[in-house]
C-alpha positions as CSV (number, residue, x, y, z in Angstrom):
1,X,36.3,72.4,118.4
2,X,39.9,73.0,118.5
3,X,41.3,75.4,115.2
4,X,43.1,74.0,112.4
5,X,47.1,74.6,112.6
6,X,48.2,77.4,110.0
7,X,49.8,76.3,106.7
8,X,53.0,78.1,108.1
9,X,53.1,76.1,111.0
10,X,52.1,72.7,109.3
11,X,55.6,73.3,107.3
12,X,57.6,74.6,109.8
13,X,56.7,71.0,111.8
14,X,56.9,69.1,109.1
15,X,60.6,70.4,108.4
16,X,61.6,69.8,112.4
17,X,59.8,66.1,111.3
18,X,62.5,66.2,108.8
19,X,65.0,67.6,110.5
20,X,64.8,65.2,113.7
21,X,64.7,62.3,111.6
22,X,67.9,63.2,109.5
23,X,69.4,63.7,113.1
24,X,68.5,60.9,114.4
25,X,69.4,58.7,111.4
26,X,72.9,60.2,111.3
27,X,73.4,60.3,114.9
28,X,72.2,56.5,114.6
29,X,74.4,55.8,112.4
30,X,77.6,57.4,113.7
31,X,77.1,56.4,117.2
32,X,76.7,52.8,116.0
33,X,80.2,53.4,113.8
34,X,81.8,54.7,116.9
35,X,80.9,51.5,119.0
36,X,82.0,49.4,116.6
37,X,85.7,51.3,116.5
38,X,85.7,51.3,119.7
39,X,85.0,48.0,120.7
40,X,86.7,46.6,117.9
41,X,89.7,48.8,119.2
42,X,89.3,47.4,122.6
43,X,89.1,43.7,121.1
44,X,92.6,44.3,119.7
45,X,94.4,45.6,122.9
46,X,92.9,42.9,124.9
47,X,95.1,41.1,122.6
48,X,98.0,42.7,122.7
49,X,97.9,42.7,126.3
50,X,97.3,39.0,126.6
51,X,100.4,38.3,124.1
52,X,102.5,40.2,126.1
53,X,101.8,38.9,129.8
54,X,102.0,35.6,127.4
55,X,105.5,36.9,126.4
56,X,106.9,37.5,130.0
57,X,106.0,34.6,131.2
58,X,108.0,32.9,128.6
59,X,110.8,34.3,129.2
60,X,110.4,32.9,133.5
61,X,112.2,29.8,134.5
62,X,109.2,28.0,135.9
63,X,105.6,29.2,137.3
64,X,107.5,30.0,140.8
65,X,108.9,32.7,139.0
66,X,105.6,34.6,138.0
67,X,104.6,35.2,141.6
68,X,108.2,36.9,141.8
69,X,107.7,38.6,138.8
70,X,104.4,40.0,139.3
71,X,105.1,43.2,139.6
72,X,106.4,43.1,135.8
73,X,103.5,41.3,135.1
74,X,101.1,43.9,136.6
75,X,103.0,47.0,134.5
76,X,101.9,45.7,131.8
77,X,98.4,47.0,132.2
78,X,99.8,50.3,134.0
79,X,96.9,52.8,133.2
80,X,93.9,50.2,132.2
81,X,92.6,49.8,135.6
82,X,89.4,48.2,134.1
83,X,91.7,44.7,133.0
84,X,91.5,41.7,135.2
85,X,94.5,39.4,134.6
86,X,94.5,35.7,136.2
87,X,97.7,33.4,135.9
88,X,97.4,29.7,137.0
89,X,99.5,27.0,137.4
90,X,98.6,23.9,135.4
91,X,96.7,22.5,138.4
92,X,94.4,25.6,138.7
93,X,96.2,26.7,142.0
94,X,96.5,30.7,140.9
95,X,99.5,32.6,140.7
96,X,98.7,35.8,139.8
97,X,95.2,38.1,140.1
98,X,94.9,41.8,139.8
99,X,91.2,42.0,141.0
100,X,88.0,40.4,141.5
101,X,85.5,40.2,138.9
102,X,81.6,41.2,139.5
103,X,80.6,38.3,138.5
104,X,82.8,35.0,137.9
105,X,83.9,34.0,134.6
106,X,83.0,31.5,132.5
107,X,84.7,28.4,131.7
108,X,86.2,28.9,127.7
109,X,88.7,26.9,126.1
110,X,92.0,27.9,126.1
111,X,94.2,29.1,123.1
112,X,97.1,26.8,122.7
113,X,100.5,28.5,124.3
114,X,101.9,27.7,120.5
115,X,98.9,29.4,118.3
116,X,98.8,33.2,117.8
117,X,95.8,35.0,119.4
118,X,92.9,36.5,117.4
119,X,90.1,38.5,117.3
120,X,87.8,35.3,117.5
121,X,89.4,34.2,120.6
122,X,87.7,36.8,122.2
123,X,84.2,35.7,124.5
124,X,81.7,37.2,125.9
125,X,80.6,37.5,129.7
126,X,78.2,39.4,131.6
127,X,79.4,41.2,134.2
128,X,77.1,43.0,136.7
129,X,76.3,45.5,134.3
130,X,77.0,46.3,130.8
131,X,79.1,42.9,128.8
132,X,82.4,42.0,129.4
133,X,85.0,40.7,127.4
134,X,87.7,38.2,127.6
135,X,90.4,35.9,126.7
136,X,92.1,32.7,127.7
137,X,95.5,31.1,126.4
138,X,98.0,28.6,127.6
139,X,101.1,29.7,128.3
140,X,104.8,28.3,129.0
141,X,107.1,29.9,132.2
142,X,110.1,27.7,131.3
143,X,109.4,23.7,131.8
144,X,105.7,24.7,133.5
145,X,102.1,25.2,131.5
146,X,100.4,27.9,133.1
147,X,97.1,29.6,132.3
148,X,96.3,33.2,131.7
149,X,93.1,34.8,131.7
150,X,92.3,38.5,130.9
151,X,89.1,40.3,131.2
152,X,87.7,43.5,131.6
153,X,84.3,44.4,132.4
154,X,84.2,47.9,130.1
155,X,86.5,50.3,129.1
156,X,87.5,54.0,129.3
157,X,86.2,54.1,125.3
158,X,82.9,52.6,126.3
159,X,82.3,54.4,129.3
160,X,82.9,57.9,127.1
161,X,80.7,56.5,124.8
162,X,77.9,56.3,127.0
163,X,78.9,60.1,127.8
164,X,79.0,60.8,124.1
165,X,75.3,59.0,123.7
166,X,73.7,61.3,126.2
167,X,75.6,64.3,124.4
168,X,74.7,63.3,120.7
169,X,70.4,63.2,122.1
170,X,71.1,66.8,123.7
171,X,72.1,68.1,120.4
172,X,69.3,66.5,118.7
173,X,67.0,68.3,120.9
174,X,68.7,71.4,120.1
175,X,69.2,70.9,116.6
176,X,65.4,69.9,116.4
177,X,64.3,72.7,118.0
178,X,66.9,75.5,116.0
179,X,65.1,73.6,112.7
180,X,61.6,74.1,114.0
181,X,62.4,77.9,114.3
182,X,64.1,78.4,111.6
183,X,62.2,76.4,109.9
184,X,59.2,78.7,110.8
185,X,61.0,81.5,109.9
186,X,61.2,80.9,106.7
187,X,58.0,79.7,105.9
188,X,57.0,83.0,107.1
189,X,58.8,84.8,104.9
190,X,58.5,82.8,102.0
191,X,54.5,83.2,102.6
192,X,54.7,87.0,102.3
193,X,53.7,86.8,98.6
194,X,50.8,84.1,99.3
195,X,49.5,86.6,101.8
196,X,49.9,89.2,99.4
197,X,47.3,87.2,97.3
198,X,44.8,87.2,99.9
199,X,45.1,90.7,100.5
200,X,44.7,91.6,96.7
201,X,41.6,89.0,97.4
202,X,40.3,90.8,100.3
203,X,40.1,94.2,98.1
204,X,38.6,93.2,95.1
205,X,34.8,93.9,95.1
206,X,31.7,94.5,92.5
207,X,33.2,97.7,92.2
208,X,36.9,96.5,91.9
209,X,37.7,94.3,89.9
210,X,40.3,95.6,87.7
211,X,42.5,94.8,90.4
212,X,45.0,91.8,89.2
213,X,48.3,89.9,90.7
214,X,51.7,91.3,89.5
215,X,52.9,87.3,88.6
216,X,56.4,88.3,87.1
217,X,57.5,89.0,90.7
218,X,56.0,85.8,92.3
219,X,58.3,82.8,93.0
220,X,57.9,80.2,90.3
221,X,55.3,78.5,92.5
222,X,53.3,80.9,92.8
223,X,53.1,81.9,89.1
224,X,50.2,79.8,87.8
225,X,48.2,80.5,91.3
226,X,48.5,84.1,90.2
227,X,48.4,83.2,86.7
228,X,44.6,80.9,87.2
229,X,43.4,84.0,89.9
230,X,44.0,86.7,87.0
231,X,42.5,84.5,84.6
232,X,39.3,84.2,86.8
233,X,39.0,87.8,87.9
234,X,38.9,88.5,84.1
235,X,35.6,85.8,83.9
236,X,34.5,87.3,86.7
237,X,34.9,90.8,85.8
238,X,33.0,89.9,82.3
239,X,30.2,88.3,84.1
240,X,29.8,91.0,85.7
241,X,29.5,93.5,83.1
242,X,27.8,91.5,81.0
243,X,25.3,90.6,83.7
244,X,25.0,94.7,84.8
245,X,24.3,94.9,81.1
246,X,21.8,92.6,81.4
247,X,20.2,93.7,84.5
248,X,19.7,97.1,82.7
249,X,18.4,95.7,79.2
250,X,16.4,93.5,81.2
251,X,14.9,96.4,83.2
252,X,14.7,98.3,80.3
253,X,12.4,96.0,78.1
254,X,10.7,95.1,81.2
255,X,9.9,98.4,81.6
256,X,8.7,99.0,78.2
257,X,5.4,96.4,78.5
258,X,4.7,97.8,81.7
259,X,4.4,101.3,81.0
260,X,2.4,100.6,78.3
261,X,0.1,98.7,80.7
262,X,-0.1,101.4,83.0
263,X,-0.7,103.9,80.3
264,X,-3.6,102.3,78.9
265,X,-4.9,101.4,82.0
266,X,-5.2,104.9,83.2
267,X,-6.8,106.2,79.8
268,X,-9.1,103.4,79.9
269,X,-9.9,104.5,83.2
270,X,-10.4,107.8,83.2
271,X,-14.1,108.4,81.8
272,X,-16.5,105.2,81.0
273,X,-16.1,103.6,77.6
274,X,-17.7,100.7,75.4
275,X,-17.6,97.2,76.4
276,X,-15.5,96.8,72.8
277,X,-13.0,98.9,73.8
278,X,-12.6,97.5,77.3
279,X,-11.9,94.0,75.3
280,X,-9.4,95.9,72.5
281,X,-7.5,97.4,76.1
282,X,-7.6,93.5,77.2
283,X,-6.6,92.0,74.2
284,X,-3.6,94.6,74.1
285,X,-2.9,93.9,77.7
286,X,-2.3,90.1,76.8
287,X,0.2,90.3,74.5
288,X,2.4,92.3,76.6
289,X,1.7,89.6,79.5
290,X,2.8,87.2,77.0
291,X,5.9,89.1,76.6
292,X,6.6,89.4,80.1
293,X,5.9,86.0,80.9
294,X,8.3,84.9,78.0
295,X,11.3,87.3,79.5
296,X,10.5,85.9,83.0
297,X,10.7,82.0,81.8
298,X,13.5,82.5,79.9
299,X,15.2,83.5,82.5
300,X,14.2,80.7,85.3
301,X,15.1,78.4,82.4
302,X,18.6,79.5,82.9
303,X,18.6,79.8,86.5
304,X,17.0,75.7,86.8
305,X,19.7,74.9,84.2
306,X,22.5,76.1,86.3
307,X,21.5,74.7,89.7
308,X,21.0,71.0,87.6
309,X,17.0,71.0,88.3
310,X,16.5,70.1,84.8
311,X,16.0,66.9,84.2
312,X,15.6,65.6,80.8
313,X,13.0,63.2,79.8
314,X,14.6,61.5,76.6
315,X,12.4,60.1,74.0
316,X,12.8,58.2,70.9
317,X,11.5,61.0,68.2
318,X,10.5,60.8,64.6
319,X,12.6,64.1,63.4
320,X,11.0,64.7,59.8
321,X,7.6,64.8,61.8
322,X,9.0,66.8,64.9
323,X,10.4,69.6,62.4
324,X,7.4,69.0,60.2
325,X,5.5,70.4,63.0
326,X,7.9,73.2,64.1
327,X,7.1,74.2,59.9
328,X,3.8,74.4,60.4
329,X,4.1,76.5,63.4
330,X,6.2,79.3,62.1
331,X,4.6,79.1,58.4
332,X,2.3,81.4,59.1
333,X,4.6,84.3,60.7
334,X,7.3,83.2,57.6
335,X,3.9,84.1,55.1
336,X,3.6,87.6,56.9
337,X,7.3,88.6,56.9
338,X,7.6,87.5,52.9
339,X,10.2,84.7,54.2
340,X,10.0,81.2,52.2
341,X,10.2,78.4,54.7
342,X,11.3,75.0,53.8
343,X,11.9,72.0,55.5
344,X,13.9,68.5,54.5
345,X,14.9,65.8,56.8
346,X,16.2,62.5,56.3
347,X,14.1,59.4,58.1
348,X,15.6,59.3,61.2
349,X,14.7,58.7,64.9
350,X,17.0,60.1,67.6
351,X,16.6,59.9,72.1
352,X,16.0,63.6,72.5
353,X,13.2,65.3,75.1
354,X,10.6,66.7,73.0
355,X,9.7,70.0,74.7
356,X,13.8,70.8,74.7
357,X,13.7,70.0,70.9
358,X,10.8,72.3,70.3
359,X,12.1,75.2,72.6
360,X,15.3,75.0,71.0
361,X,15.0,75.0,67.1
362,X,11.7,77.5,67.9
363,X,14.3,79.7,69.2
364,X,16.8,79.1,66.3
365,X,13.7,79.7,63.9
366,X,12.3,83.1,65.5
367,X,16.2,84.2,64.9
368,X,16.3,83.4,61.7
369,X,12.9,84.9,60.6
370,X,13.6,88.0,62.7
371,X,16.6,88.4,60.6
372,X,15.7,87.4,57.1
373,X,14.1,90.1,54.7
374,X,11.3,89.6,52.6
375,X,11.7,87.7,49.9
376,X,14.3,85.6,51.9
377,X,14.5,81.6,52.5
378,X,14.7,79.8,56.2
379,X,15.7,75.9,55.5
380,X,15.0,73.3,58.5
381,X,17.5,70.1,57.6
382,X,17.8,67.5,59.8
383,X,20.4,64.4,58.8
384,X,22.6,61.3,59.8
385,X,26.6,62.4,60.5
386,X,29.1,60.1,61.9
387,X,28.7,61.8,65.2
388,X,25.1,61.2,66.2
389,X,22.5,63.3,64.5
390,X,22.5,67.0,63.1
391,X,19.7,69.6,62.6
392,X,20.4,72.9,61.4
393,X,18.6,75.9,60.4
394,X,19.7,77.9,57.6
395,X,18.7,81.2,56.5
396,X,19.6,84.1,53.7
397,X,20.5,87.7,54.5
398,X,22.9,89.9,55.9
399,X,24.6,87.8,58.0
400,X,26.5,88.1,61.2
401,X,29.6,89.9,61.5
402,X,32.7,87.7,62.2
403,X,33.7,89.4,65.8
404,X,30.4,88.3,67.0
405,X,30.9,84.8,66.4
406,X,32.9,83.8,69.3
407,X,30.1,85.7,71.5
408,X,26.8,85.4,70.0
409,X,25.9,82.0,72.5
410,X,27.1,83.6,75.6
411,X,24.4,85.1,78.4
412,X,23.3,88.2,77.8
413,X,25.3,89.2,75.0
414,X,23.8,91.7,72.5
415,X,24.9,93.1,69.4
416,X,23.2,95.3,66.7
417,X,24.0,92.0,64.0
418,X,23.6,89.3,66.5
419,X,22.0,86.4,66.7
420,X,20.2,87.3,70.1
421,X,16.3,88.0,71.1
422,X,14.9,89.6,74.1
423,X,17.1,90.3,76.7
424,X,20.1,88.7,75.1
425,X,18.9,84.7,76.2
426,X,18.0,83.0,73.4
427,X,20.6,81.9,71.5
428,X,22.0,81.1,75.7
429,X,19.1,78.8,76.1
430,X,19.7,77.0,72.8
431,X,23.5,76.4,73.5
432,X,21.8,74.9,77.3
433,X,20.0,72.6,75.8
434,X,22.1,71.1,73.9
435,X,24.9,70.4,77.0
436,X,22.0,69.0,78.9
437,X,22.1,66.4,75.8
438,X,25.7,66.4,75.5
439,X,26.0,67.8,72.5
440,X,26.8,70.9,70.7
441,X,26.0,73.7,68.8
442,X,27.6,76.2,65.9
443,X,27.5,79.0,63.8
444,X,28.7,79.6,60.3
445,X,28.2,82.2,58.3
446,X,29.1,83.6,55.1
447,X,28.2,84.5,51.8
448,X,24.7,85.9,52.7
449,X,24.0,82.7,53.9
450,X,23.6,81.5,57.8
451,X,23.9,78.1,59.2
452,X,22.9,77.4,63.2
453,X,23.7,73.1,63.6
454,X,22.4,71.2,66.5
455,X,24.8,68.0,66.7
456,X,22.8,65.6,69.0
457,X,25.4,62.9,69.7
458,X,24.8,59.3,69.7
459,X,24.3,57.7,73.4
């Protein structure tokens, strides 16, 4: 499998593309020009010479004369040894020839001795090789018509033409080639900072990446390349602090549930004790399973969500009776913490998957309760907007401070005041759910009073 050309020399050919086919149109263009000069150039003296052998053979007394005369005849065409002139007597019986033709003439009418000649008395003939061109007039050598023909089968303009042709195609070559190597030399050059982005690419690691492109010194094209890289090493280099921070909160809570499983282990091991305290060890063992598991399917929640293995299974939902259960669920843990938990939805049925639903206002609710002191309120609303369909949960207390706002739904973000359980995932999971629906979620709060809304669009 044959490698790919480099970028540099993809331009550099495509500008010798360019170049050639400038050259060629221009070289096209002003050999064409030149021929047509030239020919037309020729055209003309083949006139001029014609009027003038037509001029000396007025001045004869009779067609006797122009065999006598010949020799002023011929010096007429001193130095064009390519014309062929014929003079004949008015019964075809010739007077006059220079030389012989490659090819004989053709029969063409004959100018009138009184009529001027022009350009469109010229003809055409083909001689052995190339096209010949010629003309024929009557003339008058005193009281006797006689006939003259001129001809010539290509001149010394034509011929350096040809010379010319083969000269313009050399330089074209040349010029071609002189484009395709400077042409790849400054591609080269110009690439210097575009390599210098793949080397600042080549050193950034985990451990590096503060690194970023200096884009004030890059050519304007290169700007918002280096402009979009910086803006994704910064992403990156969140992600990566955030998910470091993350790996070690993780770790650390993880740890937590396990120590305390190995701890109690070992003490219920080490001397024989009552079957009741055996099941009190058990008992305690499950919840911090429970906690473990719920750490552990967060996080695979996340992970299906991202590689789109989540698929949702939409169905048409009663709300008031979806978050009537949801009430009833968390009633009892609002009872314990002294919260007072309300609930008030408008009759309304909306195409949302139920277990999403559940996971995803449970989550809002354990935030809410988590973060409400006793005495507090937790409202559940659920109603009609022009958008599609909105639930919210609401709750009283201290609030969230307003710099964690803009943070509180992304992965793995934790803050003393926000909105985050666990590892940092809830709130993350919530914000999932709701693109897997196309919708969206948001945050307000102020004046001791919290508001998490759930817009469910319409479909």
């Amino acid at each position: 499998m044959s490698r790919p050309l480099s970028l540099t020399l993809r331009v550099a050919l495509l500008l010798a593309a360019v170049s050639v086919a400038s050259f060629v149109a221009v070289g096209a263009y002003l050999y064409h020009a030149l021929q047509r000069q030239m020919s037309s150039r020729d055209d003309v003296e083949l006139i001029v010479k014609a009027d003038q052998v037509r001029h000396l053979i007025a001045g004869m007394p009779s067609a006797d004369a122009v065999r006598q005369e010949a020799h002023a005849l011929k010096d007429t065409l001193y130095g064009h040894n390519d014309f062929m002139l014929r003079v004949n007597a008015a019964d075809g019986k010739p007077l006059l020839q220079t030389s012989v033709t490659s090819r004989p003439l053709p029969q063409v009418d004959s100018v009138p001795a009184q009529r001027a000649l022009t350009l469109d008395d010229i003809h055409d003939w083909q001689p052995a090789s190339g096209i010949g061109r010629m003309v024929r007039a009557a003339g008058q050598a005193g009281a006797d018509p006689v006939q003259v023909t001129l001809a010539r089968e290509r001149s010394d303009r034509l011929r350096v033409l040809r010379v010319y042709a083969g000269d313009l195609l050399l330089a074209l070559g040349c010029g071609a080639l002189l484009a395709t190597l400077l042409g790849y030399a400054i591609v080269h050059r110009s690439m210097r900072q575009l390599r210098s982005v793949v080397a600042k690419a080549n050193d950034i690691s985990t451990s590096r990446m503060n690194s970023r492109l200096s884009v004030q010194d890059a050519p304007v094209e290169l700007r918002e390349l280096g402009s979009a890289f910086n803006a994704m090493l910064n992403r990156l280099e969140d992600g990566v602090q955030r998910l470091s921070g993350f790996a070690a909160d993780l770790a650390h809570d993880m740890r937590t549930p396990l120590n305390t499983l190995m701890m109690e282990t070992q003490v219920a091991l080490s001397r024989a004790r009552p079957v009741e305290e055996y099941q009190s060890l058990l008992a305690s063992n499950l919840e911090e399973y429970e906690r473990l598991s719920r750490m552990i399917d967060n996080t695979l929640f996340l992970a299906r969500v991202d590689n789109a293995q989540l698929a949702l299974q939409r169905e048409p939902l009663d709300l008031p009776a979806e978050l009537q259960r949801i009430h009833d669920y968390f009633e009892f843990l609002a009872d314990d913490a002294g919260v007072r938990l309300s609930v008030q939805a408008e009759p309304l049925r909306a195409s949302i998957d139920p277990v999403l639903l559940q996971r995803a206002v449970s989550n809002l609710m354990a935030n809410a309760l988590a973060h409400t002191p006793a005495g507090g309120t937790v409202a559940l609303s659920a109603r009609q907007v022009e958008e599609g369909v909105e639930i919210a949960v609401a709750n009283s207390g201290p609030g969230i401070e307003r710099a964690h706002l803009p943070h509180i739904f992304d992965r793995y973000y934790r803050a003393d005041q926000a909105r985050s359980a666990g590892a940092g995932l809830g709130l993350s999971i919530v914000r999932a759910i709701m693109e897997l629906h196309g919708g969206n979620i948001s945050v307000a709060s102020h004046a001791g009073l919290t508001t998490f809304s759930l817009l469910f669009k319409k479909i």
